[in-house]
C-alpha positions as CSV (number, residue, x, y, z in Angstrom):
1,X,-6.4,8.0,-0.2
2,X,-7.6,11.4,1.3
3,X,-4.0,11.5,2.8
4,X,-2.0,10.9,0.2
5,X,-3.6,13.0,-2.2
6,X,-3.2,16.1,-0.1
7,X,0.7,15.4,-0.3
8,X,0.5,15.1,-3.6
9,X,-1.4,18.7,-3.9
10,X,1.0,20.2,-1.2
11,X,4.0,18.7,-3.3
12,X,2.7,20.1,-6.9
13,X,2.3,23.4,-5.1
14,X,5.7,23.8,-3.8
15,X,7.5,22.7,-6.7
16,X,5.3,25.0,-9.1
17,X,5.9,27.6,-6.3
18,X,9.7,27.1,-6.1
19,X,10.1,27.5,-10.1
20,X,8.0,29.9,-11.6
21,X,8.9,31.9,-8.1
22,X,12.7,32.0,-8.9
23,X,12.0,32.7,-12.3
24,X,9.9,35.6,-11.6
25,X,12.1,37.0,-8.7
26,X,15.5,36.2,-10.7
27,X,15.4,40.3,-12.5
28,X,15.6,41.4,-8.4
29,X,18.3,40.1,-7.5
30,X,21.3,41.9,-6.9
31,X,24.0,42.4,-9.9
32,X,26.5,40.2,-8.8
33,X,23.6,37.1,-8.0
34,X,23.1,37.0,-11.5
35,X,26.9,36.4,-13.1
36,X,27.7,33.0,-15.3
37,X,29.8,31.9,-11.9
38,X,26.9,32.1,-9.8
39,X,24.6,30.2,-12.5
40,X,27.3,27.8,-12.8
41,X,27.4,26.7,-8.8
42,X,23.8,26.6,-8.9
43,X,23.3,23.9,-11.4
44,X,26.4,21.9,-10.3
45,X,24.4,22.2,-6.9
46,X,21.1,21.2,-8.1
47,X,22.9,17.9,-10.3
48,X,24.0,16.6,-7.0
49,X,20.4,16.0,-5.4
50,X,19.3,15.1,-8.9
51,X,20.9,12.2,-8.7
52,X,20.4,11.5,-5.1
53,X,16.4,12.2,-5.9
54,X,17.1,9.7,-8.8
55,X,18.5,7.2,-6.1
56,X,16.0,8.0,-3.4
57,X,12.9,7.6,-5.3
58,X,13.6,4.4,-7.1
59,X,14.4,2.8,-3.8
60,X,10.6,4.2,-2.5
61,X,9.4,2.7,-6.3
62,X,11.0,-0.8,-5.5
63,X,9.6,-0.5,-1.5
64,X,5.9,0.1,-2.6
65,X,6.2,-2.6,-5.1
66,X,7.8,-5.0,-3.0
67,X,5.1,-4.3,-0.2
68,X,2.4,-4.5,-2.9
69,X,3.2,-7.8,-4.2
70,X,4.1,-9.5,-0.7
71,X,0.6,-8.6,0.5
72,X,-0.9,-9.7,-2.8
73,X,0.4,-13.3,-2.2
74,X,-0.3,-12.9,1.5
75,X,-4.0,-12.9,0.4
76,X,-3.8,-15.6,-2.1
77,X,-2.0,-17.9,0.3
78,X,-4.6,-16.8,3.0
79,X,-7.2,-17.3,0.7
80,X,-5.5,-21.0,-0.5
81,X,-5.6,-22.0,3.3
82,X,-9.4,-21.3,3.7
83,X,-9.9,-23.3,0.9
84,X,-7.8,-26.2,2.2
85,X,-9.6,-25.9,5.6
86,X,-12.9,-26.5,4.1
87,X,-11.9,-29.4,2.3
88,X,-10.6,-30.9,5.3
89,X,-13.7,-30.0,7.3
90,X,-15.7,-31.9,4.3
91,X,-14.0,-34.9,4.6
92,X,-14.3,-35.1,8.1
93,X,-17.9,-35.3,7.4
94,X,-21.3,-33.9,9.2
95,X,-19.5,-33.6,12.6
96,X,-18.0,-30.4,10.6
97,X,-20.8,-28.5,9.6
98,X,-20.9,-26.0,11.9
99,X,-17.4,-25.2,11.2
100,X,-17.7,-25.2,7.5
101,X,-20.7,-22.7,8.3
102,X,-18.9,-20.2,10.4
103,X,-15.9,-20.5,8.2
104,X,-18.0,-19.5,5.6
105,X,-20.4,-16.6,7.4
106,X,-16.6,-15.2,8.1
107,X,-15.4,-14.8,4.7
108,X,-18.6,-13.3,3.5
109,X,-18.3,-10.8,6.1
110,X,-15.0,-10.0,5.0
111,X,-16.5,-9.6,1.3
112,X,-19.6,-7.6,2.4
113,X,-18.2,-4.1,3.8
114,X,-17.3,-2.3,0.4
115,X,-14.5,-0.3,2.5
116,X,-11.4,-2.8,2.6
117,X,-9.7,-0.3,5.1
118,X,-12.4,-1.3,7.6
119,X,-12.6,-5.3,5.7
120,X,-13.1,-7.7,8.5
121,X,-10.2,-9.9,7.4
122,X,-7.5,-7.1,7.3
123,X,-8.7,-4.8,10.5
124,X,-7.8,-5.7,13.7
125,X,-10.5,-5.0,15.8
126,X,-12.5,-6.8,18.7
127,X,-15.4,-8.0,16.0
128,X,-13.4,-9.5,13.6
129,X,-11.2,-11.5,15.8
130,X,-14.9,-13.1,17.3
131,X,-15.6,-14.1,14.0
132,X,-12.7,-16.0,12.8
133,X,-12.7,-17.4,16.8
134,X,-16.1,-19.1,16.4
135,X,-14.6,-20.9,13.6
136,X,-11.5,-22.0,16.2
137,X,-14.5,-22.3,18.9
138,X,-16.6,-24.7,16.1
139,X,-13.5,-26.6,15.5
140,X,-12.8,-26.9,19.4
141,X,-15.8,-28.8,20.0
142,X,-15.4,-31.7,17.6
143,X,-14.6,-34.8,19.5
144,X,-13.1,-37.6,16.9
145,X,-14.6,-41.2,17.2
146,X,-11.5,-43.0,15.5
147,X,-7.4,-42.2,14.2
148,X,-8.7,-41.5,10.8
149,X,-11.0,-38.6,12.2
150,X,-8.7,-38.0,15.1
151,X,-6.0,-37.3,11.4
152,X,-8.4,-34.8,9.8
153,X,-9.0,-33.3,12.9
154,X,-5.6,-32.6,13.6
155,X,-4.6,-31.2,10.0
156,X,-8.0,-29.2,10.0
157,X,-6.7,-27.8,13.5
158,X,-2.8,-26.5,11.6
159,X,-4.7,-24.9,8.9
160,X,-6.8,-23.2,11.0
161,X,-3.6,-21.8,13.3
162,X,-2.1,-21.2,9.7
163,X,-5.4,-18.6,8.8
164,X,-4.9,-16.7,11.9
165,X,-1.1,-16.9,11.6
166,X,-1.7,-15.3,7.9
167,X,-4.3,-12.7,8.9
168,X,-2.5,-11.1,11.4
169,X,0.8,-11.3,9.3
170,X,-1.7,-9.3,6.5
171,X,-2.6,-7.1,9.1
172,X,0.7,-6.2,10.5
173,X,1.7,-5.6,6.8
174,X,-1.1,-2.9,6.2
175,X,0.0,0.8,7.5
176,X,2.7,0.6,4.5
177,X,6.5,1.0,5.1
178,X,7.5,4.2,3.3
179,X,9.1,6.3,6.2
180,X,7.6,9.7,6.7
181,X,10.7,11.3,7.3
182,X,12.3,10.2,4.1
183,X,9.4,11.8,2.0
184,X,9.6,14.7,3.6
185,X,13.6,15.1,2.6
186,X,12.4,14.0,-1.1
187,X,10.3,17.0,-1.1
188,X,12.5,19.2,0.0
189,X,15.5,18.0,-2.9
190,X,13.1,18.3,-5.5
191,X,11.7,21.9,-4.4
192,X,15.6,23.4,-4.7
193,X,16.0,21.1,-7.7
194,X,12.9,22.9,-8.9
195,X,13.9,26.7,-7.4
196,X,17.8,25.9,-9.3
197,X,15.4,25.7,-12.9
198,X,13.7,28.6,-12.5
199,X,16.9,30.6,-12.0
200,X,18.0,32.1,-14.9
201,X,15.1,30.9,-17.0
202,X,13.2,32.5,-19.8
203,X,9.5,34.5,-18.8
204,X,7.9,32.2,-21.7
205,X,4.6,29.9,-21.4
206,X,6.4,27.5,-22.9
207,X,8.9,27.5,-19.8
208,X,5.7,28.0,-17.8
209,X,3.9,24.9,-18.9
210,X,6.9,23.1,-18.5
211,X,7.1,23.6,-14.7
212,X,3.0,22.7,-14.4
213,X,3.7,19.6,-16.2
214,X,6.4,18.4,-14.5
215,X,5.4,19.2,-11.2
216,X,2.0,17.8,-12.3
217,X,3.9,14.4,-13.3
218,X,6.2,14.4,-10.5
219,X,3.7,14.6,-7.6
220,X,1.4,11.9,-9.5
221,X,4.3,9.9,-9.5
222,X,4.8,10.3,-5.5
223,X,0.8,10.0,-4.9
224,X,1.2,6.5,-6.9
225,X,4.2,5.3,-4.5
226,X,2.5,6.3,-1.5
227,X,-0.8,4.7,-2.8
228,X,0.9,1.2,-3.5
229,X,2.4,1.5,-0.1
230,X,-1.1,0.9,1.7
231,X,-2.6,-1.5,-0.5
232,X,-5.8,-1.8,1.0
233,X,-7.3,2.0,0.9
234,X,-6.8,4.8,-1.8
235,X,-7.3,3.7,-6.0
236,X,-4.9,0.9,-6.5
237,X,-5.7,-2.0,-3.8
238,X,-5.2,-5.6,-3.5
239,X,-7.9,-7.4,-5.1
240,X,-10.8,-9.4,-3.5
241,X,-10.6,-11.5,-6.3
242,X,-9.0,-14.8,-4.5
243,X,-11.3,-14.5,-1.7
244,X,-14.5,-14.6,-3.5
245,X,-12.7,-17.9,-5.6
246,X,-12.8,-18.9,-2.1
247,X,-16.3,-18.3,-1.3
248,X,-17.3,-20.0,-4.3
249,X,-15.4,-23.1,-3.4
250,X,-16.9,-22.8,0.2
251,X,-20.5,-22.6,-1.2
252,X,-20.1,-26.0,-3.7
């Protein structure tokens, strides 16, 4: 979050910057800066990357949303699959224990660290990978006596490959999609948007308060879409919500 709410402050500042600074520098300018033909260019100009703003920033919108939701399935489907493995492993019987017990210690390690940035089940780090192995491991190590067993054993074994499958796919799907390059170029349309309103304009608090609240809006707006983008650190996150369903199920 820390991250994008510094480009959020940064963007607020430049576009508050860019119009109360034309504004306040417009009664300097030379004589011939300040004809009707000059205004005229200027907000032909300044329409132009309004609407390619416009076009720009519902594409990140749609992006962020897109990248939100899929994630947000990707963790109910993962979640689904742990549940499916555990039933599997309880029909198989006692042989499974073990498993069902390590399947279990993992998702509560995954629930236990309030950070989700650092959440076992999205991170990809040496410790987290052990844990969900020593369920594979567990599994491994079940020998079936007969073809019914030697079944559940081999459907237990997909779902399993399916949970890694899923976690890294959540994983890879983490560090958002939102091209740095391509905010930067919004930023730098809406500061001339913003400089082309100050130009011209009246020395007025209403004109002032204006530019604060729009700006204000505006980089909220971006700080959101960024936000959404990384769905598992800053204030709006994927919820926990079907993994602890899970762990419920796990613990019946």
């Amino acid at each position: 979050m820390g991250r994008e709410l510094l480009v959020a402050a940064a963007i607020f500042a430049l576009l508050l910057t860019a119009s109360i600074g034309t504004m306040l520098t417009y009664s300097k300018l030379p004589v011939h800066h300040r004809q009707d033909e000059t205004n005229t260019v200027v907000r032909l100009v300044a329409n132009i990357f309004v609407v390619m703003t416009s076009l720009v920033f519902g594409l990140m919108i749609n992006s962020s949303k897109n990248t939100f939701a899929q994630i947000d399935s990707d963790v109910h489907s993962f979640a689904t699959q742990i549940i499916l493995l555990d039933r599997t492993l309880r029909t198989y019987g006692i042989e499974a224990t073990e498993t069902r017990a390590r399947l279990q210690t993992y998702v509560e390690k995954a629930l236990a660290n309030p950070a989700p940035a650092q959440d076992p089940l999205v991170k990809s780090d040496r410790t987290s990978e052990l844990a969900l192995n020593a369920v594979g491991d567990s599994l491994s190590l079940i020998v079936p006596k007969d073809p019914g067993h030697a079944a559940l054993w081999s459907d237990a074994r997909q779902q399993y490959q399916k949970i890694v499958e899923q976690r890294w796919i959540i994983v890879e799907q983490s560090e958002g999609v939102i091209p740095r390059p391509l905010i930067t170029m919004l930023v730098a349309w809406l500061t001339l948007i913003f400089a082309s309103f100050g130009y011209r304009a009246p020395r007025n608090i209403i004109v002032v308060l204006m530019f604060l609240i729009s700006a204000l809006l505006i980089s909220l707006s971006i700080f959101v879409v960024l936000d959404m983008d990384i769905p598992f650190t800053g204030w709006i996150q994927i919820a926990d919500t079907p993994l602890r369903r899970a762990l419920a199920e796990l613990r019946n």
